[in-house]
MARTORVO-241349 format. One record per residue (C-alpha): residue number from 1; x, y, z; residue in three letters. Coordinates in nm, 2 decimals. Layout:
# MARTORVO-241349
<rec><k>NUM</k><c1>X</c1><c2>Y</c2><c3>Z</c3><r>ALA</r></rec>
...
This chain:
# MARTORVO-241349
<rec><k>1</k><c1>1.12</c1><c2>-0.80</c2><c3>0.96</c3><r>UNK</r></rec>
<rec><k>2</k><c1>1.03</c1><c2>-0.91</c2><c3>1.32</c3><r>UNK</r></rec>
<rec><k>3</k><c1>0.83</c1><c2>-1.20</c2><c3>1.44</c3><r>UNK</r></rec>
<rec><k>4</k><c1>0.89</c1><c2>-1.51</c2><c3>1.33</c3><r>UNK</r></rec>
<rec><k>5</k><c1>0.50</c1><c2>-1.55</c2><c3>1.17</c3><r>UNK</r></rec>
<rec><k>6</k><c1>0.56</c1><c2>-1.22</c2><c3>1.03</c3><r>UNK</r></rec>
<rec><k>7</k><c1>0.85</c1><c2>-1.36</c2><c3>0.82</c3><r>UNK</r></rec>
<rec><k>8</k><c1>0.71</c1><c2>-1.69</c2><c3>0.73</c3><r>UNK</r></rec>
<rec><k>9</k><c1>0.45</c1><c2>-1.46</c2><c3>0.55</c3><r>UNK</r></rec>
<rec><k>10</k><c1>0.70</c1><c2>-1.28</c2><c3>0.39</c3><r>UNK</r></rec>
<rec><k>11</k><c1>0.89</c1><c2>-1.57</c2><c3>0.25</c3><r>UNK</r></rec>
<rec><k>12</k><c1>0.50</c1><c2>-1.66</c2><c3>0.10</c3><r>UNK</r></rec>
<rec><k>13</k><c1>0.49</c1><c2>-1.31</c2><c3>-0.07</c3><r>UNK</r></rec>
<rec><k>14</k><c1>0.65</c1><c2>-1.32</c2><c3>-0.47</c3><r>UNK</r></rec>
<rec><k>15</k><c1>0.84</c1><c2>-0.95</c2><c3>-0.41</c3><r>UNK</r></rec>
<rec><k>16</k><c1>0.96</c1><c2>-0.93</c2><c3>-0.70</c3><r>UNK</r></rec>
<rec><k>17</k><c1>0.66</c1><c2>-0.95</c2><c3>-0.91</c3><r>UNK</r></rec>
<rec><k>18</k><c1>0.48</c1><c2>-0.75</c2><c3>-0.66</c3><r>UNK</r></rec>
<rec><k>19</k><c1>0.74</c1><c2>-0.43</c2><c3>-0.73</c3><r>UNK</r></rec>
<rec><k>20</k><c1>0.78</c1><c2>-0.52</c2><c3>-1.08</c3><r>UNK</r></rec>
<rec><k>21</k><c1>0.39</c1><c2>-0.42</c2><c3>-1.07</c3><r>UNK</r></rec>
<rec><k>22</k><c1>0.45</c1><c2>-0.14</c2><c3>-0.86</c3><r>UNK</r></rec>
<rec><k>23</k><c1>0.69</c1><c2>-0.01</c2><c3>-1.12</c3><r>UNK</r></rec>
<rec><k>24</k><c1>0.49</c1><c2>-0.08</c2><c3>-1.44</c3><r>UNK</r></rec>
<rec><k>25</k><c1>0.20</c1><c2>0.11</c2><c3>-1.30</c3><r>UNK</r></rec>
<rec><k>26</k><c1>0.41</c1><c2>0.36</c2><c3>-1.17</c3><r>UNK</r></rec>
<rec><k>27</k><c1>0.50</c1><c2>0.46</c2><c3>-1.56</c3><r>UNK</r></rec>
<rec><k>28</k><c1>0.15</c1><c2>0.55</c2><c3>-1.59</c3><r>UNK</r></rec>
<rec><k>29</k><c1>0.15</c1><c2>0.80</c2><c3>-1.30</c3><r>UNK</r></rec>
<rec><k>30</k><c1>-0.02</c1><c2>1.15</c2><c3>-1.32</c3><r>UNK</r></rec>
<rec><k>31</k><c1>0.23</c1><c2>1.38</c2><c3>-1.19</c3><r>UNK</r></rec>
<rec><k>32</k><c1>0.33</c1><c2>1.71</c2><c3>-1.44</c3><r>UNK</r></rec>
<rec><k>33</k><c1>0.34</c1><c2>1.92</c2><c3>-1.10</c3><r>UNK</r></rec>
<rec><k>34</k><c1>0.59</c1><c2>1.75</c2><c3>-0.87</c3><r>UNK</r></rec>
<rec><k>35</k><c1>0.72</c1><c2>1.51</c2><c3>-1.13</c3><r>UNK</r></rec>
<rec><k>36</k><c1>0.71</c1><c2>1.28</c2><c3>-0.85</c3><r>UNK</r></rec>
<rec><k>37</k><c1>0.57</c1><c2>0.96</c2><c3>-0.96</c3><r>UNK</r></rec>
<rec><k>38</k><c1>0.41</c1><c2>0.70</c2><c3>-0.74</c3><r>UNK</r></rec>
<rec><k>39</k><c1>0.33</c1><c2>0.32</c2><c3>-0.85</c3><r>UNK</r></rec>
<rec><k>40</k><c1>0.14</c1><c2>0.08</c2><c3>-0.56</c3><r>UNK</r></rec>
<rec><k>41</k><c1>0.08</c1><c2>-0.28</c2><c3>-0.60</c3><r>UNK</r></rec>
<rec><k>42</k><c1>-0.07</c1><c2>-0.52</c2><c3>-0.34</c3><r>UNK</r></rec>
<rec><k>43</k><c1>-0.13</c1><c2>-0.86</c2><c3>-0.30</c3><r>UNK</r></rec>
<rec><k>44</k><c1>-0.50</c1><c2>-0.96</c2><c3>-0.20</c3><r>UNK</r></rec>
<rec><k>45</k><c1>-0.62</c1><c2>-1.24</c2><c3>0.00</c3><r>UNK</r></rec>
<rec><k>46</k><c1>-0.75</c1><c2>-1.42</c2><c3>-0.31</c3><r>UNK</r></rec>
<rec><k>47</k><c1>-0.44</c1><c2>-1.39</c2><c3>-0.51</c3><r>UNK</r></rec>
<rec><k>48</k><c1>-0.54</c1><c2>-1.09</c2><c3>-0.73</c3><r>UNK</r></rec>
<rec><k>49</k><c1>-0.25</c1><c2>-0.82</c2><c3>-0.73</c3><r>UNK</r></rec>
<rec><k>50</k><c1>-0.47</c1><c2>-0.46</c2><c3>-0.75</c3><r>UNK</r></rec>
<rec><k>51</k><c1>-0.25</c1><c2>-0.17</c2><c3>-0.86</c3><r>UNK</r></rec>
<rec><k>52</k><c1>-0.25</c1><c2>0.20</c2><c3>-0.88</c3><r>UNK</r></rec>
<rec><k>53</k><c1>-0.09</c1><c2>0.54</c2><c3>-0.93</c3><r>UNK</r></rec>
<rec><k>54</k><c1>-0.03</c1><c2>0.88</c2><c3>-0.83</c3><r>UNK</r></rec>
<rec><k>55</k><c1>-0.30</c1><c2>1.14</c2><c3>-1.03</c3><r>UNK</r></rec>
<rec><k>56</k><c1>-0.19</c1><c2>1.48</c2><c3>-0.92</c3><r>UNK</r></rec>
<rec><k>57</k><c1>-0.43</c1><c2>1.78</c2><c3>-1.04</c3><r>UNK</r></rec>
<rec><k>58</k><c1>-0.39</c1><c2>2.19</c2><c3>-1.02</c3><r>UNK</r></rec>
<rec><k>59</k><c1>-0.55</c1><c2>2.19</c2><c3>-0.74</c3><r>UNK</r></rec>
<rec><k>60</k><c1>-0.23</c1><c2>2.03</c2><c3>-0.54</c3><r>UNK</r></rec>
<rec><k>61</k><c1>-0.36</c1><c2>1.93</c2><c3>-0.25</c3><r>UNK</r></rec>
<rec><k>62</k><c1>-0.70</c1><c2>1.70</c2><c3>-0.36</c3><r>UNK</r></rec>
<rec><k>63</k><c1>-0.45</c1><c2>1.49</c2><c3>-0.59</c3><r>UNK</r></rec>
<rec><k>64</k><c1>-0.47</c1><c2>1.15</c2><c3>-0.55</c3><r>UNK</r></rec>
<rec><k>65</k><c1>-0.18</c1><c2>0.90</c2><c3>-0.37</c3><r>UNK</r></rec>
<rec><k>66</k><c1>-0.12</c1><c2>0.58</c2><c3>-0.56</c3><r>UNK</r></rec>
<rec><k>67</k><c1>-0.28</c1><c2>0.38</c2><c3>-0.25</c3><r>UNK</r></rec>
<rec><k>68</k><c1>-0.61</c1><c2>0.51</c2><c3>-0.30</c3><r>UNK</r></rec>
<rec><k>69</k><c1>-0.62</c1><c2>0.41</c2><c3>-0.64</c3><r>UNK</r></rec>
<rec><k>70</k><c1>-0.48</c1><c2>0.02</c2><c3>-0.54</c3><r>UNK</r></rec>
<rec><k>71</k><c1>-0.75</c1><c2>0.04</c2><c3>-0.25</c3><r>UNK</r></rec>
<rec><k>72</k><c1>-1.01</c1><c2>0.18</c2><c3>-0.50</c3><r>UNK</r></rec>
<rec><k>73</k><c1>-0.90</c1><c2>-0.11</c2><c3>-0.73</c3><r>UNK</r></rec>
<rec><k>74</k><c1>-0.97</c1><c2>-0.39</c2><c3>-0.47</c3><r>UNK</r></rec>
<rec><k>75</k><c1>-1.30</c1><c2>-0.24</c2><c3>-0.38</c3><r>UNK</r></rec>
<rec><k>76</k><c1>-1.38</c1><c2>-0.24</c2><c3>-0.76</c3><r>UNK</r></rec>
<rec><k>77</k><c1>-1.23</c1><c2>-0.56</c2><c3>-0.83</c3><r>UNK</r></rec>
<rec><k>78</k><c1>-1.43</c1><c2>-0.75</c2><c3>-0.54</c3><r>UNK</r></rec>
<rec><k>79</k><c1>-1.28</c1><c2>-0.68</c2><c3>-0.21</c3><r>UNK</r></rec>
<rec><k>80</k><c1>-1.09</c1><c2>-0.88</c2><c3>-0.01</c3><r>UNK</r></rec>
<rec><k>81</k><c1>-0.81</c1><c2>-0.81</c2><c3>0.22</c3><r>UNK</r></rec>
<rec><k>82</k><c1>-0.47</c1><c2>-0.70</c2><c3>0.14</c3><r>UNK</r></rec>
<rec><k>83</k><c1>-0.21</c1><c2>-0.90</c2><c3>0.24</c3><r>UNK</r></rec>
<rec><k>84</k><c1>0.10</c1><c2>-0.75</c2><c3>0.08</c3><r>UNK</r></rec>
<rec><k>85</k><c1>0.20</c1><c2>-0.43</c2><c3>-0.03</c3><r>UNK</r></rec>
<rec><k>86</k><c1>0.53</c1><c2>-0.24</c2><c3>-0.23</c3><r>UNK</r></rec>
<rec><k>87</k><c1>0.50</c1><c2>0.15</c2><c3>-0.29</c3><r>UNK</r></rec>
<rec><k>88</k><c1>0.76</c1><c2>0.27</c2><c3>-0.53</c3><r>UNK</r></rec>
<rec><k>89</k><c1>0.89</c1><c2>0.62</c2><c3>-0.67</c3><r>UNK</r></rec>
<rec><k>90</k><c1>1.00</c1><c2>0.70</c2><c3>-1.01</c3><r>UNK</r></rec>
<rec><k>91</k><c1>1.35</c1><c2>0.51</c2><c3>-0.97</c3><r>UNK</r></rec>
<rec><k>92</k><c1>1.17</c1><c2>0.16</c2><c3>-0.86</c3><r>UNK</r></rec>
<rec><k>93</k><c1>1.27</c1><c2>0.17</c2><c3>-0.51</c3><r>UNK</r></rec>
<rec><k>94</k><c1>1.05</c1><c2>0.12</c2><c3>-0.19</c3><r>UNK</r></rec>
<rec><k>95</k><c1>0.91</c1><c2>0.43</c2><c3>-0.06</c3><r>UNK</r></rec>
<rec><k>96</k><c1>0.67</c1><c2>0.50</c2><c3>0.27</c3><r>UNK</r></rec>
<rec><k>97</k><c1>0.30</c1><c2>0.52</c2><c3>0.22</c3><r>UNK</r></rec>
<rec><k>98</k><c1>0.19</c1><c2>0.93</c2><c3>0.36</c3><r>UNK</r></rec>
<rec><k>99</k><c1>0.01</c1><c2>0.91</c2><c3>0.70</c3><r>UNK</r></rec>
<rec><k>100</k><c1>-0.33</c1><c2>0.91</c2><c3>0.49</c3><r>UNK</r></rec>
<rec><k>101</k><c1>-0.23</c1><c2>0.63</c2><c3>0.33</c3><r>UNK</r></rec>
<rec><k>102</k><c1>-0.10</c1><c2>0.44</c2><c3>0.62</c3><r>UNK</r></rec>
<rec><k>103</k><c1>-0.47</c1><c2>0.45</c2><c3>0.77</c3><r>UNK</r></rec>
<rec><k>104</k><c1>-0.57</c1><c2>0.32</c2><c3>0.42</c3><r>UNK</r></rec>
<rec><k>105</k><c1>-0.35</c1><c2>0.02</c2><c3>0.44</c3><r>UNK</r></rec>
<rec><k>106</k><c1>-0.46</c1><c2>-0.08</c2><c3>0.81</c3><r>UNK</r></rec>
<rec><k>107</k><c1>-0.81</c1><c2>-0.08</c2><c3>0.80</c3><r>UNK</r></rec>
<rec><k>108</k><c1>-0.73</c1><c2>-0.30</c2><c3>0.42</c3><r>UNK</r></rec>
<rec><k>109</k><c1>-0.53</c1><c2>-0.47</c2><c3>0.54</c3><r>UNK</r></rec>
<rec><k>110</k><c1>-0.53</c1><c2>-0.50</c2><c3>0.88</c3><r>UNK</r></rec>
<rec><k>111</k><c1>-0.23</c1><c2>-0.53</c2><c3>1.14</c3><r>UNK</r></rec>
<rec><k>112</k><c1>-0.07</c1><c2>-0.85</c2><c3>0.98</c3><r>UNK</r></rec>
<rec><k>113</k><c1>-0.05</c1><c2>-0.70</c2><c3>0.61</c3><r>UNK</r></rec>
<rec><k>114</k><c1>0.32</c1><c2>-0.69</c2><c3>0.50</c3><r>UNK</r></rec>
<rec><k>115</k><c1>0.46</c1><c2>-0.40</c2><c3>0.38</c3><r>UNK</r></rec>
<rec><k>116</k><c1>0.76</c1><c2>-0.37</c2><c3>0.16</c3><r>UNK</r></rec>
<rec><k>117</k><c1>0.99</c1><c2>-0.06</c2><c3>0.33</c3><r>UNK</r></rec>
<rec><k>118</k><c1>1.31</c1><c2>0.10</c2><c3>0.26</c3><r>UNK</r></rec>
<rec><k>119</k><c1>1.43</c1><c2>-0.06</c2><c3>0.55</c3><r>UNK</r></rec>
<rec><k>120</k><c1>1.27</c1><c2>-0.41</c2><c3>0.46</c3><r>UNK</r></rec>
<rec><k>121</k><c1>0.96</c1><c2>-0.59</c2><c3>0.49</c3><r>UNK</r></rec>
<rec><k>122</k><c1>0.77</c1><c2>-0.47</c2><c3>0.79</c3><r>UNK</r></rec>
<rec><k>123</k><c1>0.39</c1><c2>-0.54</c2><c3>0.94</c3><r>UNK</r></rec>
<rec><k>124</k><c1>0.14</c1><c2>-0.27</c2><c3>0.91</c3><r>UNK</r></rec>
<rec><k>125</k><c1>0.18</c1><c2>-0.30</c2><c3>1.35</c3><r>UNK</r></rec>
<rec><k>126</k><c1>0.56</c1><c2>-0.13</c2><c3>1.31</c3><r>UNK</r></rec>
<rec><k>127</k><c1>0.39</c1><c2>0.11</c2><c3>1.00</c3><r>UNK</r></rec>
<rec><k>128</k><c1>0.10</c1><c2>0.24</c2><c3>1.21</c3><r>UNK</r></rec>
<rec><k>129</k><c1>0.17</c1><c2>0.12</c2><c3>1.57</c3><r>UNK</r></rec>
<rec><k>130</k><c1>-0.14</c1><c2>0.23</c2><c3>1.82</c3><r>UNK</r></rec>
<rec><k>131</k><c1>-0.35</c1><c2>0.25</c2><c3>1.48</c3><r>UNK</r></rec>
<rec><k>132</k><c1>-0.70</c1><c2>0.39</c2><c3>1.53</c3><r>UNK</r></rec>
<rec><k>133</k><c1>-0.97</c1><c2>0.16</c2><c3>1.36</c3><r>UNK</r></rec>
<rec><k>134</k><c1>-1.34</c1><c2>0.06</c2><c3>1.39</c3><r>UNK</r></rec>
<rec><k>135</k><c1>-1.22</c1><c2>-0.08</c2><c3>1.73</c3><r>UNK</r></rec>
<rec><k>136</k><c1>-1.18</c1><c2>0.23</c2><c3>1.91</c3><r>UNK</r></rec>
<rec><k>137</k><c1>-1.53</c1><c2>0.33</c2><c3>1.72</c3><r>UNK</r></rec>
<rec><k>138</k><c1>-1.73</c1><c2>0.06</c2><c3>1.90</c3><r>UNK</r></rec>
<rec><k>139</k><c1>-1.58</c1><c2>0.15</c2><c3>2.26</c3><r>UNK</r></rec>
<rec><k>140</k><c1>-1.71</c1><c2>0.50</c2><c3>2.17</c3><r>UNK</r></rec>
<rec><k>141</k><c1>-2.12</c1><c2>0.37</c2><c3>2.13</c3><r>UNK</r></rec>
């Protein structure tokens, strides 16, 4: 964790429950290709925690990561910003959201959002540094 705001944040953020969502959703993943299973929970800025799973299909490569179903459950659920996020595999421990995903998370959550790591609890700023978002859009008009 660097910063010392970004660690306040952290200390804010209930981590536990937040994987132990991750992991419960994560038993309901999709996966009889890879048998790679995928649970995602995140904290919004309303206090809901949205959730979602890995949905794999024949068709490899158009399966679904378990971001875009938590990001398809806030936009369902209301909105809001994410503020805190865990990604775990089938064991329960912290994986790395896929570049897609990444891009996901950022323009969600912005640069602040917490993410729980393998290597700890990180900002989306050391997950996505020089992150491309409706900001580099506008300089383009």
């Amino acid at each position: 964790m660097t910063g010392q705001a970004a660690s306040g944040a952290a200390q804010d953020v209930d981590w536990d429950a937040l994987r132990e969502a991750a992991v419960d959703v994560m038993r309901r993943a999709y996966a009889p290709y890879s048998r790679y299973r995928v649970g995602a929970a995140g904290l919004v800025d309303d206090g809901r925690v949205v959730v979602g799973c890995n949905v794999e299909n024949a068709a490899y490569g158009v399966g679904l990561c378990a971001e875009c179903g938590m990001v398809s459950a806030l936009h369902a659920g209301g909105g809001g910003r994410l503020v805190a996020v865990v990604c775990v595999d089938g064991d329960g421990n912290p994986v790395m959201p896929c570049g897609r995903c990444r891009q996901l998370l950022w323009e969600n959550g912005g640069p602040s959002m917490l993410l729980r790591a393998p290597r700890g609890v990180v900002p989306m700023t050391e997950v996505l540094p020089d992150a491309f978002d409706d900001g580099d859009l506008a300089t383009q008009a």
